[in-house]
Structures are given as C-alpha cells and as structure tokens.
C-alpha positions as CSV (number, residue, x, y, z in Angstrom):
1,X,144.3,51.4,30.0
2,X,142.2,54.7,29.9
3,X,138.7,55.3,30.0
4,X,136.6,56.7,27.6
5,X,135.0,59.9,28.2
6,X,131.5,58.7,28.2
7,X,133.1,57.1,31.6
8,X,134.7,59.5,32.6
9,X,131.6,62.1,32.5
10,X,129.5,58.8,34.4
11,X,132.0,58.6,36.7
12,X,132.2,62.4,38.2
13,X,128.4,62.1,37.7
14,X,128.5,59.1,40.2
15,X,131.4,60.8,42.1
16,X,128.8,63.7,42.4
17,X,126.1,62.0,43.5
18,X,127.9,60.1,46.2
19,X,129.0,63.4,47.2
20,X,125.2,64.6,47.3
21,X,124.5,61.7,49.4
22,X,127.1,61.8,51.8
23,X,126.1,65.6,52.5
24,X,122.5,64.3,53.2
25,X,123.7,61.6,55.2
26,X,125.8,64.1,57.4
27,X,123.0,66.3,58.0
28,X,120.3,63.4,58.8
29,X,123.0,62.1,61.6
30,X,123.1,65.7,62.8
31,X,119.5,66.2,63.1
32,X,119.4,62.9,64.9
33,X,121.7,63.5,67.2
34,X,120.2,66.7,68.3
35,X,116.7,64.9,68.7
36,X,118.8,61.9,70.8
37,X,120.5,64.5,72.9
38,X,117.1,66.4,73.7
39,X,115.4,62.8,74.2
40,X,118.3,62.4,76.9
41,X,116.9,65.7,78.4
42,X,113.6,65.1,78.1
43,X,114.3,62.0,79.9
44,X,116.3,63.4,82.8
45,X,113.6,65.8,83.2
46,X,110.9,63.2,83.4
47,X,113.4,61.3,85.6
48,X,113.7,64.5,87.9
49,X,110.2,65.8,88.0
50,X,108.0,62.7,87.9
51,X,109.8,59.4,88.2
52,X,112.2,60.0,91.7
53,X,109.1,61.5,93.5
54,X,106.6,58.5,92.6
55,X,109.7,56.2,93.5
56,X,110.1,57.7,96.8
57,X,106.4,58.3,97.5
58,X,105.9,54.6,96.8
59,X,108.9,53.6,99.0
60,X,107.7,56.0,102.2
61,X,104.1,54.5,101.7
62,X,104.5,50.9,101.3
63,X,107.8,49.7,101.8
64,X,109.4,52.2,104.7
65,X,106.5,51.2,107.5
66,X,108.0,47.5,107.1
67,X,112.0,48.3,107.0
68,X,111.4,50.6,109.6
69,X,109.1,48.0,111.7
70,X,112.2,45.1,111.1
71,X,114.9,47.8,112.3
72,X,113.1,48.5,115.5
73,X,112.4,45.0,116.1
74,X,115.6,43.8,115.3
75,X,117.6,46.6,117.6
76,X,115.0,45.4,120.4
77,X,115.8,41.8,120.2
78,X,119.4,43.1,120.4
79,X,118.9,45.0,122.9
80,X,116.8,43.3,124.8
81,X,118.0,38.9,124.3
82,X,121.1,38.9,123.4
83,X,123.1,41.5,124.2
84,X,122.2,40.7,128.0
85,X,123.0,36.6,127.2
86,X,126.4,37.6,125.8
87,X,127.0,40.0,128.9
88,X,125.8,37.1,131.6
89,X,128.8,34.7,129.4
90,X,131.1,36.8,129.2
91,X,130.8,38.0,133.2
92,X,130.9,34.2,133.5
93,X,133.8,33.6,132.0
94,X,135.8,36.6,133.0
95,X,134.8,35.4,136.5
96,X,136.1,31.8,136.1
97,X,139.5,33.3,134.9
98,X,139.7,35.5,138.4
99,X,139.1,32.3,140.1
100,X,141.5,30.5,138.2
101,X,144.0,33.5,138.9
102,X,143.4,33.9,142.6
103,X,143.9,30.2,143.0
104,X,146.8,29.9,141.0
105,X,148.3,32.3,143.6
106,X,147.4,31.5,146.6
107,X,148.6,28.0,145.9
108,X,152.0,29.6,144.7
109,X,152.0,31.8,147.8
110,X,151.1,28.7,150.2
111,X,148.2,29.8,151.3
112,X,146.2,26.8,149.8
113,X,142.7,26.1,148.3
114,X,139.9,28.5,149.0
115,X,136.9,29.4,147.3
116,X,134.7,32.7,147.4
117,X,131.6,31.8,145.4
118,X,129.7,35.3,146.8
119,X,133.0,37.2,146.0
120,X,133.3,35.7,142.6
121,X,129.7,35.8,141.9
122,X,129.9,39.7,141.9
123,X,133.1,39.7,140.0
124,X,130.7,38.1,136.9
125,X,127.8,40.3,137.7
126,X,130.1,43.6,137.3
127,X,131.9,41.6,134.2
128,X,128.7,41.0,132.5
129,X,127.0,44.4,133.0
130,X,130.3,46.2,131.5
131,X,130.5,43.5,128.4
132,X,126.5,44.6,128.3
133,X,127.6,48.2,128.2
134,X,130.4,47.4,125.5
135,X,127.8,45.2,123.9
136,X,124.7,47.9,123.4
137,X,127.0,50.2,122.3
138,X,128.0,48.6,119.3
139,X,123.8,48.0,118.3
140,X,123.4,50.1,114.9
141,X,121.0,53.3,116.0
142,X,118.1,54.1,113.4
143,X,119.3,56.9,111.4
144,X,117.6,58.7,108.8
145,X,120.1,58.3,106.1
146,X,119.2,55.7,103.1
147,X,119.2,52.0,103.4
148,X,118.7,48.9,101.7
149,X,115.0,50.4,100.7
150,X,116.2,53.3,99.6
151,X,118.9,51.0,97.2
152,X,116.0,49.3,96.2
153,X,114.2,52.4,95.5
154,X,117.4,53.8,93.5
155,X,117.5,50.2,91.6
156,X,114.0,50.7,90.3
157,X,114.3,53.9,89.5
158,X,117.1,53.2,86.7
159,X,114.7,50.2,85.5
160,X,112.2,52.2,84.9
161,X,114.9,55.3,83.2
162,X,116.4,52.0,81.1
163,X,112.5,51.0,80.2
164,X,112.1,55.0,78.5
165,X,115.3,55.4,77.1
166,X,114.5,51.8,75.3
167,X,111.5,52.8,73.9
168,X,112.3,55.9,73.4
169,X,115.2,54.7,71.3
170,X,112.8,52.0,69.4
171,X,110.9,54.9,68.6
172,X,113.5,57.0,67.0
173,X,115.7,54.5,65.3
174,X,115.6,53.9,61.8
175,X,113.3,50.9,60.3
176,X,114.5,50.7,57.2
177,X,115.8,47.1,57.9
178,X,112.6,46.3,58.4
179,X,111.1,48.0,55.3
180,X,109.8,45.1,52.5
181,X,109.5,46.7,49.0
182,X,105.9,45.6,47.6
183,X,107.8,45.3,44.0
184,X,111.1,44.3,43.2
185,X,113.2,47.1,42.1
186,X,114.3,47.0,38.2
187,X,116.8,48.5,36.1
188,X,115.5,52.1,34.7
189,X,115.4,51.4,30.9
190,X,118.1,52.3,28.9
C-alpha cells in the first residue's frame, strides 16, 4: 500500500518540523545546563564565602562555650571521682590477691597462718595509685580538632546548601505542567 504524494509532501513536512523541534529542544537543554552548572557554582561560592563562616561563627559563639564547658567538666569529674574510686578498688583487690598468695604459701611451706594488715595495706595503697596512673592516662585531653559540634555544625551547613539548591532548582525548572490554557486549543481550519 503506497502513499499518495500529498502524504508524502505532509509527511517530510512533519518529518521537518520534528527535526526543527528536536534542534530547539537540544539547544534549550544546553542552555539549561550551563545555567544549572553555574547555579552549582554560584552555590559553592555562597557556600564558601558566606554560609561556612556564619556556620562557624554561630558555632564558636553559642554552641562552643557549652561543649567546651561539658568537656572540662566531664575530664574533671574523671579526673577527680572516679578515676581515684577505681584506683582505691583496684589497689584493694590486687591487695587481697597478695594476701591470698602469701598465705597460700606459707601454709604450703609450713610456716602457717599469719596476717600483715600494715604490710598489705601499703601493697593496696601502691596498687591503687599505679591503677590511678594507668587510669588518668587513658582520660581523653581537650584538643582543638573538631567534635560533635563541629558535626553538627557540618550537618547544618549541608541543610542549609540542600535548602538553596532546592529553591534554586524550583526556580529554574520548567512549569509548563503547571501551565492551564485559558481556551481550549482547536483545530486550525481547514
């Protein structure tokens, strides 16, 4: 079954004007995506120049005085509480186990039962001021590097990036589903 040429000469014309609009398309998604990739600069400057110093100026003046305050206060109740507690049991213990020891052999030398209470009383003050030692020297020391306020900081940063790249990509994107022709298209007359 051919076609007659009247439909053949519609036909290239369509063919033609697809071709017309497929160029235009091409070009339009070029030209958007230079105005997306500078948006993405635009954006990284902003992030760069304005957003990371307000972040970390807000972090060093409201939120850094308080981690900081915790830290201290935390290493100091370390320091100060329980790192001696754990010392004092663990002297205590180590202490006990000497005893044990020392009466373990002198019952299997024959010497019998004897107990030392000053002798074994500095055995637990020299175990618990080494466990102490061992203890404080484990304690995390304040450093200067970043920590969970700085993560925070970071965290609300990339809100904040996500927030402008979303309206910034609202902005630019295409409304035409969105677009509600006043009057119903019609048929050109023939």
């Amino acid at each position: 079954m051919g076609l007659s040429r009247k439909s053949k000469k519609e036909l290239r014309k369509l063919q033609k004007h697809a071709a017309k609009v497929w160029e235009s398309q091409q070009v339009l998604l070029g030209e958007s995506g230079k105005v997306a990739r500078e948006a993405g600069h635009q954006l990284g400057r902003f992030s760069r120049e304005d957003l990371v110093p307000a972040v970390q100026d807000g972090y060093g003046k409201y939120a850094a005085p308080y981690v900081d305050k915790t830290v201290k206060g935390t290493n100091r109740f370390l320091s100060q509480k329980v790192v001696p507690a754990a010392g004092a049991v663990v002297g205590g213990a180590m202490s006990v186990w000497d005893a044990a020891g020392d009466t373990r052999d002198r019952i299997a030398k024959g010497k019998g039962f004897e107990l030392d209470t000053h002798k074994y009383a500095k055995r637990a003050e020299k175990y618990g001021k080494q466990a102490s030692k061992r203890l404080s020297k484990k304690l995390p020391s304040q450093h200067d590097g970043i920590g969970a306020g700085g993560v925070i900081a970071i965290i609300l940063g990339l809100v904040a990036a996500a927030g402008v790249a979303y309206a910034a990509w609202q902005t630019l994107r295409a409304d035409d589903e969105l677009w509600v022709a006043d009057d119903p298209l019609r048929a050109p007359d023939a």
